[in-house]
C-alpha positions as YAML, in Angstrom:
chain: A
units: angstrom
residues:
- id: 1
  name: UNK
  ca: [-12.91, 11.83, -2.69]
- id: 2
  name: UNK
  ca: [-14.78, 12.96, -5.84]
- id: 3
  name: UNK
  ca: [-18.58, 13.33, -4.59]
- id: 4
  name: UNK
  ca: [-20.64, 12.86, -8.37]
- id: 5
  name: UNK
  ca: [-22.35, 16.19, -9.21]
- id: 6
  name: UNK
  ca: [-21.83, 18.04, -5.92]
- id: 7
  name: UNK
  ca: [-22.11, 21.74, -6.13]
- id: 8
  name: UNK
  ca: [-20.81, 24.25, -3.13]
- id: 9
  name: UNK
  ca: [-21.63, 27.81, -3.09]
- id: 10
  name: UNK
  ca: [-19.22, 29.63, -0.38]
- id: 11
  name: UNK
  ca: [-19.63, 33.06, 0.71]
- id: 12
  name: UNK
  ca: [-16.60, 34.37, 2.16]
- id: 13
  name: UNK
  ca: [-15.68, 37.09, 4.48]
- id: 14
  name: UNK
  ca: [-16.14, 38.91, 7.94]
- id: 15
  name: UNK
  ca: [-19.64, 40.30, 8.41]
- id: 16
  name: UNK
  ca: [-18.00, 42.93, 11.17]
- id: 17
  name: UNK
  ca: [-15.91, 44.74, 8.78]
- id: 18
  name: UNK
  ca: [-18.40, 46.14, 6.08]
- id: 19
  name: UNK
  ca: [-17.93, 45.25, 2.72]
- id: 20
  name: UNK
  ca: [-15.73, 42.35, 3.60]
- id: 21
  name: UNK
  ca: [-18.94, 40.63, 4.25]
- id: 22
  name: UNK
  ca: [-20.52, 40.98, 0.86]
- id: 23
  name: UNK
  ca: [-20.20, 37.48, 0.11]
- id: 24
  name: UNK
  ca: [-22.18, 36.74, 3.33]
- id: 25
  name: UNK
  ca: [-24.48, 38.40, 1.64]
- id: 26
  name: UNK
  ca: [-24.51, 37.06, -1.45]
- id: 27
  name: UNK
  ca: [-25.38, 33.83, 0.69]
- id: 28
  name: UNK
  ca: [-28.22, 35.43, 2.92]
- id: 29
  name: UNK
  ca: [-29.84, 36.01, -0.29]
- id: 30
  name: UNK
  ca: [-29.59, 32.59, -2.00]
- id: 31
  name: UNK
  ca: [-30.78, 31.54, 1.26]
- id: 32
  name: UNK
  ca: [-33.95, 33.34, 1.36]
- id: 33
  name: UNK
  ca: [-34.54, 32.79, -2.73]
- id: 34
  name: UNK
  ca: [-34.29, 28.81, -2.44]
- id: 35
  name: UNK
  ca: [-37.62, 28.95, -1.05]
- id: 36
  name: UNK
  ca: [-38.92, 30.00, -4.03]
- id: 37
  name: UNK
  ca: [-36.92, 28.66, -6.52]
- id: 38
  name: UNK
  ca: [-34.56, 25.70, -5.62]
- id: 39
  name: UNK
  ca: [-31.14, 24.77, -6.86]
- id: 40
  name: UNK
  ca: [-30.17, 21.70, -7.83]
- id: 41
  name: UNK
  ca: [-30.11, 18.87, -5.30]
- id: 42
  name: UNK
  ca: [-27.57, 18.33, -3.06]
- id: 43
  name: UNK
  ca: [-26.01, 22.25, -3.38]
- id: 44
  name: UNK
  ca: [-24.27, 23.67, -0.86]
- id: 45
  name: UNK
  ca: [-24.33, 26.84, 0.78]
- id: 46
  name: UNK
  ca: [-21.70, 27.95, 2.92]
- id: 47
  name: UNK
  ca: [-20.15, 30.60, 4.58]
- id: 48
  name: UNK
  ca: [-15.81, 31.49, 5.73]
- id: 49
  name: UNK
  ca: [-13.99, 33.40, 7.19]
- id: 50
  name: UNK
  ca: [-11.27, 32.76, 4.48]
- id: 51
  name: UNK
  ca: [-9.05, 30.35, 6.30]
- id: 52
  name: UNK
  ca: [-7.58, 28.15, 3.42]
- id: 53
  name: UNK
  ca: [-8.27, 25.20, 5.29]
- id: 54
  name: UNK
  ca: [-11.87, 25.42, 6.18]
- id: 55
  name: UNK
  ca: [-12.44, 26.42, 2.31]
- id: 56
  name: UNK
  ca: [-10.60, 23.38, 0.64]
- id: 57
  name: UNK
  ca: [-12.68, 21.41, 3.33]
- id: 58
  name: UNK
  ca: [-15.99, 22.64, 1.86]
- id: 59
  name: UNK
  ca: [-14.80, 22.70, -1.69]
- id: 60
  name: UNK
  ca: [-13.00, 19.45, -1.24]
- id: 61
  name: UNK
  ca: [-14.27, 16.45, -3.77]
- id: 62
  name: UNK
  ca: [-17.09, 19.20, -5.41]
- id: 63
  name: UNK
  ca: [-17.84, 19.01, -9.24]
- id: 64
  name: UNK
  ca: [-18.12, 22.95, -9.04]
- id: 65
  name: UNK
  ca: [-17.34, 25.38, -6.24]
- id: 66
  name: UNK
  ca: [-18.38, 28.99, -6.73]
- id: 67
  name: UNK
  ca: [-16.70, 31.42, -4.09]
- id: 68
  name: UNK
  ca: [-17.81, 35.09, -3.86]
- id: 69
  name: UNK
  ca: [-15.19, 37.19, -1.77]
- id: 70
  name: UNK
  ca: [-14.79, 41.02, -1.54]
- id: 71
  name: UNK
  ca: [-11.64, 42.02, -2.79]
- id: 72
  name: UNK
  ca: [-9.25, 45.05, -3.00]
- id: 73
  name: UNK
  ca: [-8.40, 46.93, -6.43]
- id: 74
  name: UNK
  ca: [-6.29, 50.21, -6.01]
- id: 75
  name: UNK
  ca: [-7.87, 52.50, -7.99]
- id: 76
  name: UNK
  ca: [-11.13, 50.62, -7.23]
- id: 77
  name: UNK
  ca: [-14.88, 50.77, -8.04]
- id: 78
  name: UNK
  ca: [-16.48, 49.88, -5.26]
- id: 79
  name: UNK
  ca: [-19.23, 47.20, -6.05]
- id: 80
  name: UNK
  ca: [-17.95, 46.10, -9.71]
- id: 81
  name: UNK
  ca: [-17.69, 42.36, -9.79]
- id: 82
  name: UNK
  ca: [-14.81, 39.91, -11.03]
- id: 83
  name: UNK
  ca: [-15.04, 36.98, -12.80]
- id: 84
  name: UNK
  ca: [-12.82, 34.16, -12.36]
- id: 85
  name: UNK
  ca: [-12.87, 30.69, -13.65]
- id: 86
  name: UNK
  ca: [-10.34, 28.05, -12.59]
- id: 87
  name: UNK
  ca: [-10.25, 24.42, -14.12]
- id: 88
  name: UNK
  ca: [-8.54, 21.80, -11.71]
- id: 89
  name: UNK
  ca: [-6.30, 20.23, -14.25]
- id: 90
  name: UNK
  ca: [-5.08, 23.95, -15.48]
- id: 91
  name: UNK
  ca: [-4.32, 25.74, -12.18]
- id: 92
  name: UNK
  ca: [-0.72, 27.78, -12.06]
- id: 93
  name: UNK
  ca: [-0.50, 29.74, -8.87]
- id: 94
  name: UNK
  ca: [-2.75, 32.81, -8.58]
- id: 95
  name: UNK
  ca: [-2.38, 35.94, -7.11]
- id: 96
  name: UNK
  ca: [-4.47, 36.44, -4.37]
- id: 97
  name: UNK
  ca: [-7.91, 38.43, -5.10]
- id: 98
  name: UNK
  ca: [-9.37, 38.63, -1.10]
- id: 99
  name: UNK
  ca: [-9.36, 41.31, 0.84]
- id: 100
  name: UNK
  ca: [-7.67, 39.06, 3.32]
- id: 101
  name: UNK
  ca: [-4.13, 38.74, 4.48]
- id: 102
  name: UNK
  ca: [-4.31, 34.85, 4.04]
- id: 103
  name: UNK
  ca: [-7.60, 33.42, 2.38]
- id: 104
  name: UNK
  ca: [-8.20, 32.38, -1.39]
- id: 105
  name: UNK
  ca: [-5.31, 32.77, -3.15]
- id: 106
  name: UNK
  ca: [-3.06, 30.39, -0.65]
- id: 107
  name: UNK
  ca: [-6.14, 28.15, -0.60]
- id: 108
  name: UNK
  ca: [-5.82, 27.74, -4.37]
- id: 109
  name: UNK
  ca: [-2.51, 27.03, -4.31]
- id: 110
  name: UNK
  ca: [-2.20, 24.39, -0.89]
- id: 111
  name: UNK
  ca: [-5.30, 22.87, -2.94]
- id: 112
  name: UNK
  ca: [-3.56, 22.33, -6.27]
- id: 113
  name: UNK
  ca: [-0.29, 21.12, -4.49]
- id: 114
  name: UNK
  ca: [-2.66, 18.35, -2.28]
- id: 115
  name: UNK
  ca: [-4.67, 17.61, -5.64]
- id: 116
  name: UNK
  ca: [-8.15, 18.72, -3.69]
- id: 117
  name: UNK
  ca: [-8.91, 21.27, -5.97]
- id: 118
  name: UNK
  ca: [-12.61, 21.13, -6.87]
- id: 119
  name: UNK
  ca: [-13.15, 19.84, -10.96]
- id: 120
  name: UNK
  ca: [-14.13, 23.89, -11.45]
- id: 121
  name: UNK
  ca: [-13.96, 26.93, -9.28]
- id: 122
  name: UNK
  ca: [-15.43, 30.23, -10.09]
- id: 123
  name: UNK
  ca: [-14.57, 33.25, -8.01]
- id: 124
  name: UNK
  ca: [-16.63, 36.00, -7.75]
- id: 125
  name: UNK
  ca: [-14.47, 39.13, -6.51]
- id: 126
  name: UNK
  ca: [-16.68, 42.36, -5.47]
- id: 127
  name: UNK
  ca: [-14.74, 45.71, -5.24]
- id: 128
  name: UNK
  ca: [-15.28, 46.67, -1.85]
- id: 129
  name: UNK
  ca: [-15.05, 50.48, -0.48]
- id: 130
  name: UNK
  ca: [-15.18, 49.72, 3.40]
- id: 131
  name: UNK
  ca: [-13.70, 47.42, 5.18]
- id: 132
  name: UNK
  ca: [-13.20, 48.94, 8.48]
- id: 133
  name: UNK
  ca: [-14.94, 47.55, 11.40]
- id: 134
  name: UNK
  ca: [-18.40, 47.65, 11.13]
- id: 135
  name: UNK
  ca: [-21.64, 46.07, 9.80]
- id: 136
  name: UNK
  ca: [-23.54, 46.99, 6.67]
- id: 137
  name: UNK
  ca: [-22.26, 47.07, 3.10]
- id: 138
  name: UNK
  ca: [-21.66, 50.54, 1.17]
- id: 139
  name: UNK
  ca: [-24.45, 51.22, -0.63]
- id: 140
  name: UNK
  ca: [-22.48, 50.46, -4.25]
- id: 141
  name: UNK
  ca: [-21.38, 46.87, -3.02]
- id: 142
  name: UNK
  ca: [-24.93, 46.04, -1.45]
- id: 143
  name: UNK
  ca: [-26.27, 47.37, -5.11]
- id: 144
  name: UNK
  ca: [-24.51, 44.37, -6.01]
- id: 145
  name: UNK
  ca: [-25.79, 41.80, -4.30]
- id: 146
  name: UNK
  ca: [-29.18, 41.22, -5.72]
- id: 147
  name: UNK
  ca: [-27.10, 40.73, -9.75]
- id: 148
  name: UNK
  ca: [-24.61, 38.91, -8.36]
- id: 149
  name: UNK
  ca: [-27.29, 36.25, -6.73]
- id: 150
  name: UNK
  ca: [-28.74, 36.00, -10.19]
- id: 151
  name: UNK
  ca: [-25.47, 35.52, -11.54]
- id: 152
  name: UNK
  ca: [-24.48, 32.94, -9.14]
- id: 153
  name: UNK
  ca: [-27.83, 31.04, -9.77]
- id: 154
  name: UNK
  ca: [-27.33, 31.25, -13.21]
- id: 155
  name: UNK
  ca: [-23.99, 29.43, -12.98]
- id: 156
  name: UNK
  ca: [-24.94, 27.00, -10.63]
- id: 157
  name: UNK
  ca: [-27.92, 26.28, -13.28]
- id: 158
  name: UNK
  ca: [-25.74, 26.19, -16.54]
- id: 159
  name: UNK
  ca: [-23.24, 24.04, -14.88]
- id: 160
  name: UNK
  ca: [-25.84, 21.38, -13.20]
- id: 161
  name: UNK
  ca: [-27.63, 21.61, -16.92]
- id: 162
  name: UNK
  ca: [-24.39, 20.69, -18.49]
- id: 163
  name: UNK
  ca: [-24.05, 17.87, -15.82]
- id: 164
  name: UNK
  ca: [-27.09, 16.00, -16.27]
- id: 165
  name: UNK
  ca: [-26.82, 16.14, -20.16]
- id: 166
  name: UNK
  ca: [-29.23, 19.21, -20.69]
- id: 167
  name: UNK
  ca: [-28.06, 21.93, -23.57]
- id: 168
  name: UNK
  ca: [-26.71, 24.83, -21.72]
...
């Protein structure tokens, strides 16, 4: 079911293995900043683990779903961010970006095949360094945190602007 408008934010990860939980705290920080500066009504914020079908559930019937994930690159650099933008009605199967052995990628995909993709999903993928078990984020990944907030506000804003008929 197509909810009008409905915007989900999703931090995914495991906040015991180090930088696998940077999109935990991407979260933690929205969290703290809607205080101060609200997003638009009725947006979501959510946390995973990555299981594909707890993430279609919260992105399930959502104009836009933004998902920030840690994510693997060999060579990486640790804390450089990813941008990716997928339309509903364009989707061809992905290759997986998380740092997990199931998660986002196969979520994608068992979303386009059920037709519960969201109408746009944005992925945010931070190079991580760490992932052992652990807490705390490298210092180059939790460098990223505060920008990639920002960021995520931003597109939260630009789409919820576009939405209601505002210029971008």
């Amino acid at each position: 079911m197509r909810t009008h408008g409905r915007i989900v934010v999703i931090g995914v990860g495991n906040d015991f293995r180090h930088d696998d939980g940077v999109g935990w705290a991407v979260l933690a920080q929205l969290r703290e900043r809607v205080r101060e500066r609200p997003l638009p009504p009725g947006t979501v914020l959510a946390t995973c683990d990555g299981d594909p079908a707890r993430l279609i559930g919260l992105w399930e019937g959502a104009a836009l779903a933004v998902v920030v994930d840690a994510a693997h690159a060999h060579p990486g650099t640790p804390g450089r961010v990813h941008r990716l933008a997928l339309d509903a009605g364009t989707v061809t199967r992905p290759s997986s970006t998380s740092s997990h052995g199931l998660g986002l990628g196969e979520a994608v995909e068992l979303a386009r095949v059920l037709g519960l993709l969201p109408d746009q999903l944005v992925v945010y993928a931070v190079e991580g360094a760490e992932t052992s078990f652990g807490r705390g984020l490298s210092p180059a990944v939790a460098a990223a945190v505060d920008t990639l907030a920002d960021t995520v506000e931003t597109e939260v804003a630009r789409h919820w602007d576009t939405m209601v008929g505002r210029p971008a």
